[in-house]
C-alpha positions in Angstrom: 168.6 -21.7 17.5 165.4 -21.1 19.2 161.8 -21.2 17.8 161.6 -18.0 18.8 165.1 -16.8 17.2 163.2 -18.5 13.8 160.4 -16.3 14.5 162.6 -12.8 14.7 164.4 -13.8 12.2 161.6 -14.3 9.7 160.3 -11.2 10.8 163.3 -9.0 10.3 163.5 -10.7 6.6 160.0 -10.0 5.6 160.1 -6.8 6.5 163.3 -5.9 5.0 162.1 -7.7 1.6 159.2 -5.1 2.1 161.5 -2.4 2.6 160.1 -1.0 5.9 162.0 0.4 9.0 161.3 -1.0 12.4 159.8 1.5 13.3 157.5 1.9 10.0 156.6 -1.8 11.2 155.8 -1.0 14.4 153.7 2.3 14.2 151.3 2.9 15.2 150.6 0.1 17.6 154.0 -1.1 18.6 157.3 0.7 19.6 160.1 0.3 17.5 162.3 -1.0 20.3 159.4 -3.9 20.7 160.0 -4.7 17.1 163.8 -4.2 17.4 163.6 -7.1 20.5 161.2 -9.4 18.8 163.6 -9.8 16.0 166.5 -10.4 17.9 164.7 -13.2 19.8 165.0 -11.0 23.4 161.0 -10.8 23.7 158.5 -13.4 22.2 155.4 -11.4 20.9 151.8 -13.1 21.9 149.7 -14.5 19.2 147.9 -11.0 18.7 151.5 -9.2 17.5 152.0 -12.1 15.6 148.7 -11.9 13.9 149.2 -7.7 13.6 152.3 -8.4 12.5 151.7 -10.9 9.3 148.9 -8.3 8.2 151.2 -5.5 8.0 154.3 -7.6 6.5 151.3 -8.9 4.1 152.6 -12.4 4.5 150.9 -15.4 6.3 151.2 -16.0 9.8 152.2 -19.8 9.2 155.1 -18.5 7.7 156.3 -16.3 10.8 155.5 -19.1 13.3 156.8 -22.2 10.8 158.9 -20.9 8.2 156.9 -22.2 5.5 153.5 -20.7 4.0 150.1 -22.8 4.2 150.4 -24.1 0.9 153.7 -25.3 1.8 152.3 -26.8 5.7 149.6 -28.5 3.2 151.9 -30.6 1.1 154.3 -31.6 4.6 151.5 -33.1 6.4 150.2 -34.6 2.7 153.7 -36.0 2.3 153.4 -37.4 5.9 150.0 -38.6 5.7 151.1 -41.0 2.3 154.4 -41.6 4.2 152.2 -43.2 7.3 149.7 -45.0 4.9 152.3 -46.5 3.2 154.0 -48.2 6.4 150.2 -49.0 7.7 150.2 -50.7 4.2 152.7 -53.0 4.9 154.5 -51.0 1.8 157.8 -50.4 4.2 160.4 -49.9 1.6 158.1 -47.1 0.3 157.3 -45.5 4.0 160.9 -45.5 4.7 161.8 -43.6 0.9 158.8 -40.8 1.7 160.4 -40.2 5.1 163.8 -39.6 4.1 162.7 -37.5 1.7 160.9 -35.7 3.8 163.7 -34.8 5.9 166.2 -34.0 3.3 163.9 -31.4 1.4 164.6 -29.0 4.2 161.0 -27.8 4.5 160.5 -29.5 8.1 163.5 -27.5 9.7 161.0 -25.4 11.6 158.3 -27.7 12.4 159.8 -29.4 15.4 156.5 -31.8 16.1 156.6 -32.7 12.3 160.2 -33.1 12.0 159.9 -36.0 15.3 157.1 -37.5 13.8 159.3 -38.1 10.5 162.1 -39.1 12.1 160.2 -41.6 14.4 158.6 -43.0 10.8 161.5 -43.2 9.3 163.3 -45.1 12.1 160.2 -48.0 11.9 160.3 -47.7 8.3 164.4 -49.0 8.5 163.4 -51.0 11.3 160.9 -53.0 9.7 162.7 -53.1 6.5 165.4 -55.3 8.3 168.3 -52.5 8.6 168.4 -53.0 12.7 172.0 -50.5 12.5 170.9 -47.8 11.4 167.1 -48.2 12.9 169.3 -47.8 16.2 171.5 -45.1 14.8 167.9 -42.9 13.9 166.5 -43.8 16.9 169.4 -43.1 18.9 170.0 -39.9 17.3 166.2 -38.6 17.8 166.3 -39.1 21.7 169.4 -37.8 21.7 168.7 -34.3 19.5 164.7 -33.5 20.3 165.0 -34.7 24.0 164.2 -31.0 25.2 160.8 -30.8 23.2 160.1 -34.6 22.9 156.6 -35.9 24.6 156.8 -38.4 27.1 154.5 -40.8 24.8 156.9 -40.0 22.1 160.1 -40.8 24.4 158.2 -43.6 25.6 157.3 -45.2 22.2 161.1 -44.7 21.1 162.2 -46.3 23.9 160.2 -49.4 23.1 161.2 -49.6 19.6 165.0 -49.0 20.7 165.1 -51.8 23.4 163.2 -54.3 20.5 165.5 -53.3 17.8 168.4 -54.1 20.2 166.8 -57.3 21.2 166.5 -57.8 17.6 170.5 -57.7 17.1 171.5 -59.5 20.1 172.7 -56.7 22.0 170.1 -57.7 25.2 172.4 -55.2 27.5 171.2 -52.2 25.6 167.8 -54.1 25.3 167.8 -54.4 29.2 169.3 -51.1 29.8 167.1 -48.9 27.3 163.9 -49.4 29.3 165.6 -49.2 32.9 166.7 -46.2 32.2 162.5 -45.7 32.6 161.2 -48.0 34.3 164.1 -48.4 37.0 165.1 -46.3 39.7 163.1 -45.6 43.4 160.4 -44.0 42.0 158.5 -45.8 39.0 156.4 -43.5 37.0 153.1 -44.0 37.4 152.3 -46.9 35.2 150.5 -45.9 31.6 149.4 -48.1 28.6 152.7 -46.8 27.0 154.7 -47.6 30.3 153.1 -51.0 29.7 154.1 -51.9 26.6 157.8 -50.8 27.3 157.8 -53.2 30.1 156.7 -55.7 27.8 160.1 -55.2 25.6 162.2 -55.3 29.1 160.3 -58.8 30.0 161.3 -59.6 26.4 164.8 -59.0 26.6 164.9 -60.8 30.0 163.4 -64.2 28.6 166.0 -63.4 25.8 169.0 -63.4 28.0 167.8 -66.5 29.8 166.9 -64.5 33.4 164.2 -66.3 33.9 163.7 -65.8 37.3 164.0 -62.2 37.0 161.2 -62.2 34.5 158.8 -64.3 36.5 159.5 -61.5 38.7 158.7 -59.0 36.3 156.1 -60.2 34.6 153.7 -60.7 38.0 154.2 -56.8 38.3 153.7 -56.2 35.1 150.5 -58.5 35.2 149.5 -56.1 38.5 149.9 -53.1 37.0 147.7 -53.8 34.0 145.0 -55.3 36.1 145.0 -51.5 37.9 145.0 -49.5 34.8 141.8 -51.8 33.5 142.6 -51.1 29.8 142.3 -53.5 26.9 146.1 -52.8 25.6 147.9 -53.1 28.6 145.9 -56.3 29.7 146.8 -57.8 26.5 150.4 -57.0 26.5 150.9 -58.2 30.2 149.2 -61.5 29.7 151.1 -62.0 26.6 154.1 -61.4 28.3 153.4 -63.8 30.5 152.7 -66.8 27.9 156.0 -66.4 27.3 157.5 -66.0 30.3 155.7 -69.7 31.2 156.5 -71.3 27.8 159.8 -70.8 28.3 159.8 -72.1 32.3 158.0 -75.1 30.6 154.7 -74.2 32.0 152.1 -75.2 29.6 148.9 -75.0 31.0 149.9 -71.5 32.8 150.9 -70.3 28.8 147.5 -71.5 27.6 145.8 -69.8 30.4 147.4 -66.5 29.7 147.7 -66.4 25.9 143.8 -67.6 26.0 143.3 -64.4 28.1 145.3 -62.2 25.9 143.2 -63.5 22.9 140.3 -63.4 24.7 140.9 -59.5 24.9 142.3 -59.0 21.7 139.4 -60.2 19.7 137.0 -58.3 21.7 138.9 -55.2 20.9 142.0 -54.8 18.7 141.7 -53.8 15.1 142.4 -56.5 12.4 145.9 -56.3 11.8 147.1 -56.3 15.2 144.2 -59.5 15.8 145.9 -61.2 12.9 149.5 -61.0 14.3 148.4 -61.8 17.6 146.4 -64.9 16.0 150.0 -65.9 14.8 151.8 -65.5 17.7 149.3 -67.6 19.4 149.2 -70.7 16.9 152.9 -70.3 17.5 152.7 -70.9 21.4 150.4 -73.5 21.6 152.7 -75.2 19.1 154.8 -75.4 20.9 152.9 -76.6 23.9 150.4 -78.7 22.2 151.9 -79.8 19.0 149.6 -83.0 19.2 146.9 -80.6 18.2 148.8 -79.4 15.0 145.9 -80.0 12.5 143.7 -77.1 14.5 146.7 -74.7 14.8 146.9 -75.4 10.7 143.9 -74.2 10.3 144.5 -71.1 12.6 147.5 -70.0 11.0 146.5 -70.5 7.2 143.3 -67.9 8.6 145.8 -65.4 9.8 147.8 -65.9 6.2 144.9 -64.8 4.3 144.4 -62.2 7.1 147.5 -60.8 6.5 147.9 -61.0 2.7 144.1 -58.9 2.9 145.8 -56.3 5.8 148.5 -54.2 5.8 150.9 -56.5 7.6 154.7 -55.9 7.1 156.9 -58.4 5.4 158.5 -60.5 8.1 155.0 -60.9 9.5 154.2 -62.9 6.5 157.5 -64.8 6.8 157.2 -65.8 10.6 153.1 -66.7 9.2 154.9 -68.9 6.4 157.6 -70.4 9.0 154.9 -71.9 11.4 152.9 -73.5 8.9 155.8 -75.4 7.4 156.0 -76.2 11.0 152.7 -77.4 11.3 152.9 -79.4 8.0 156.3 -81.0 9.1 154.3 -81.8 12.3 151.9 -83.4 10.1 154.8 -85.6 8.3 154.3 -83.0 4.9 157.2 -82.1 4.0 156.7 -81.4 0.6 154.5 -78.7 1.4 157.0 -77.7 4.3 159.3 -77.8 1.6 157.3 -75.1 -0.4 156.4 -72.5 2.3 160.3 -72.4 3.2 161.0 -71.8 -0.7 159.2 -69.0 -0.9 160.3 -67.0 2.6 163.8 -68.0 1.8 163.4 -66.2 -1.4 162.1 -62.9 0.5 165.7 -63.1 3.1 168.1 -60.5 1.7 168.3 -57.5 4.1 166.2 -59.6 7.2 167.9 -59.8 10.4 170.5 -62.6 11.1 168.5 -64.5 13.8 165.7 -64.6 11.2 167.8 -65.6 8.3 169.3 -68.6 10.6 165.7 -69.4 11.9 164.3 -69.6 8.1 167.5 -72.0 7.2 167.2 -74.4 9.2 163.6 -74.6 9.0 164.3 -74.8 5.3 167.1 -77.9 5.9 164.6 -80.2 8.3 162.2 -79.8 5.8 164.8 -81.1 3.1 165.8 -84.0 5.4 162.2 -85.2 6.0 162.3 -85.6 2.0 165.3 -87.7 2.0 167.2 -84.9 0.1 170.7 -85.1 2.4 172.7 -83.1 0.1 170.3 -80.2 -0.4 169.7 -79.8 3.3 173.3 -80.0 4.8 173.7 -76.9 2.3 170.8 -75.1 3.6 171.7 -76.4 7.2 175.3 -75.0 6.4 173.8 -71.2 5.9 171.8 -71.6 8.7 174.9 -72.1 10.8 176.7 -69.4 8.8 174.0 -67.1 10.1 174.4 -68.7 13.4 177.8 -67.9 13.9 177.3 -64.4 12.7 174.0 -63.9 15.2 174.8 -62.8 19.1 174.6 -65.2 21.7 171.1 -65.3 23.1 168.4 -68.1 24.3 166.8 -68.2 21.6 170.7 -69.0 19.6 170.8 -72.0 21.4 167.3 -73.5 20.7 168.9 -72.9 17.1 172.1 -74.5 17.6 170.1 -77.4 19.0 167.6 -77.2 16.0 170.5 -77.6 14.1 172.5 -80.3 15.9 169.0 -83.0 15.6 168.9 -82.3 12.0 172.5 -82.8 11.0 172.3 -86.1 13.6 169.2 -87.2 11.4 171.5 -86.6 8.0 174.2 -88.8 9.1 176.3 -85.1 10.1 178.1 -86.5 13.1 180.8 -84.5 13.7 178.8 -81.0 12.4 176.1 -82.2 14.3 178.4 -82.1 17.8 180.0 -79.5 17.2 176.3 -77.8 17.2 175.5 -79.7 20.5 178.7 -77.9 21.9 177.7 -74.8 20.7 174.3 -74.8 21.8 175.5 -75.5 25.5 178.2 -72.8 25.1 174.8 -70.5 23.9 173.6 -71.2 27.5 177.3 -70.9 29.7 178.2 -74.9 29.7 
């Protein structure tokens, strides 16, 4: 049914509730046969009838256009406002209870703009709580239902958070596909900072999916692109795209260059939050191309985990903030204090994505085996493969396989520790 079905519809209701003819309604300054069309959805009246036509039904025009009276469009967008805060708040389990609330009470049936921007909530909300299925099945269901009245920013900013949530899974087809279906074609749209950022996702799931060459390919255009558009967003996604893109074509000083750059940009513009996550995902690069300089990147990271605990960071940015520096302190042969950080994110797992659980296992087990304790770390190394086996083959599956494989090697694990070789090179097609 139309909006302006809705709109008859209320009309014809109101005034019989009021117990008024058409064409009582409509005299003197409308026919009754305008009245008669209006309410079966054959004419749409201008904003004047509708104005002419609330004062004579002495009801609110909010009503006739939304279905719901100002009062009512007060406590929505209240709802959605503490709905919003909450997810900005890191509180994510509470975003994503407001939102589905929201759309079950009924009272956003004929707010179109209202009931996308719940549904969109809602989808990060499950997204970011670690429920990857049905983040998909929301998002898959809002392009799908609102595509006729959706906003190209809002089509675009589902499609990015479609294509990560498939990367996410392991299903890098759909991650590839997803933004194609955008980006691809013989005529690009003209690139925007939202255009942009979906590119960076596509580069993602390219890296993911080990098509390297494709993404070097990519990412140069990308790079281009942003360098036109001048902005501060687009520049900082395309050169952190690249970082990647060289870290994993072992290009060290080309990743420094461009996550230096990105940085650069970042600081001189980006709000806290989004600084502090980048912050981490920076100690995390140069990690892992300068791991000789692991006392600085200590010192980076625990300022981005008091950063985050202060912001309104989600969980798993906390966890991947807690992963690294047990990193860094293995680096720096502690692995008691390696031990500790890995304690508490294993505690926080349940509900997290299988590639994350696997990732936080193993991390766990090397920290275990750096203490001598064999025992304790073939179990955690054993969950870690558990999660393995249950994760989709990607890239980054087989730098855990391999993870896996040096640490059961270093516990005396011979033949768990080839059968992780073997499945590490099967990750990668050998």
């Amino acid at each position: 049914m139309t909006g302006q079905d809705l709109v008859g519809q209320r009309i014809k209701a109101v005034r019989r509730q009021r117990g008024l003819s058409q064409a009582q309604l409509a005299h003197p300054e409308l026919s009754d046969s305008y009245v008669s069309l209006i309410e079966s959805g054959k004419r749409t009246p201008t904003p004047a009838v509708l104005e002419l036509l609330a004062e004579k039904l002495d009801c609110s025009l909010t009503y006739l256009i939304n279905g719901v009276t100002a009062e009512q469009m007060q406590e929505i967008e209240r709802a959605l406002s503490y709905a919003q805060l909450a997810m900005e708040n890191g509180e994510v389990a509470e975003a994503r209870t407001r939102y589905a609330e929201l759309l079950a009470d009924g009272g956003l049936a004929g707010l179109p703009q209202l009931w996308q921007d719940a549904e969109y909530g809602l989808a990060l909300a499950t997204e970011a709580c670690g429920d990857l299925d049905e983040a998909i099945a929301l998002l898959d269901r809002l392009c799908e239902n609102d595509a006729a009245t959706m906003s190209p920013e809002r089509r675009i900013a589902a499609a990015v958070a479609l294509s990560r949530c498939h990367r996410e899974q392991g299903d890098l087809a759909r991650a590839v596909h997803v933004p194609e279906q955008i980006l691809g074609g013989p005529v690009r749209p003209a690139w925007t900072d939202g255009l942009v950022r979906l590119g960076g996702q596509l580069l993602a799931a390219y890296v993911s999916r080990g098509d390297l060459l494709r993404a070097r390919q990519f990412s140069a255009e990308l790079l281009a692109a942003a360098e036109t558009l001048g902005s501060p967003l687009s520049l900082t996604l395309a050169h952190w795209g690249a970082a990647i893109v060289a870290v994993e074509s072992g290009q060290a000083d080309e990743a420094v260059a461009h996550v230096e750059r990105a940085m650069a940009i970042q600081s001189e513009y980006s709000d806290p939050r989004r600084l502090a996550r980048l912050r981490g995902d920076y100690a995390q690069v140069m990690l892992t191309v300068r791991p000789m300089q692991a006392e600085a990147w200590c010192d980076v990271l625990l300022k981005v985990e008091s950063e985050l605990a202060e912001s309104s960071a989600n969980p798993m940015d906390k966890m991947r903030c807690a992963m690294n520096l047990a990193r860094v302190e293995l680096l720096l042969a502690r692995p008691e204090q390696a031990t500790e950080r890995m304690r508490f994110v294993c505690d926080l797992l349940d509900g997290m994505p299988q590639a994350m659980r696997a990732e936080a296992r193993l991390l766990y087990g090397e920290a275990l085996a750096e203490l001598g304790m064999r025992e304790q770390a073939s179990q955690e190394l054993m969950a870690g493969e558990e999660c393995l086996e249950q994760a989709p083959v990607t890239r980054y599956t087989a730098h855990a396989w391999l993870t896996a494989a040096r640490v059961l090697e270093r516990i005396d694990e011979k033949d768990r520790s080839i059968d992780a070789y073997k499945r590490a090179l099967a990750c990668v097609g050998l």
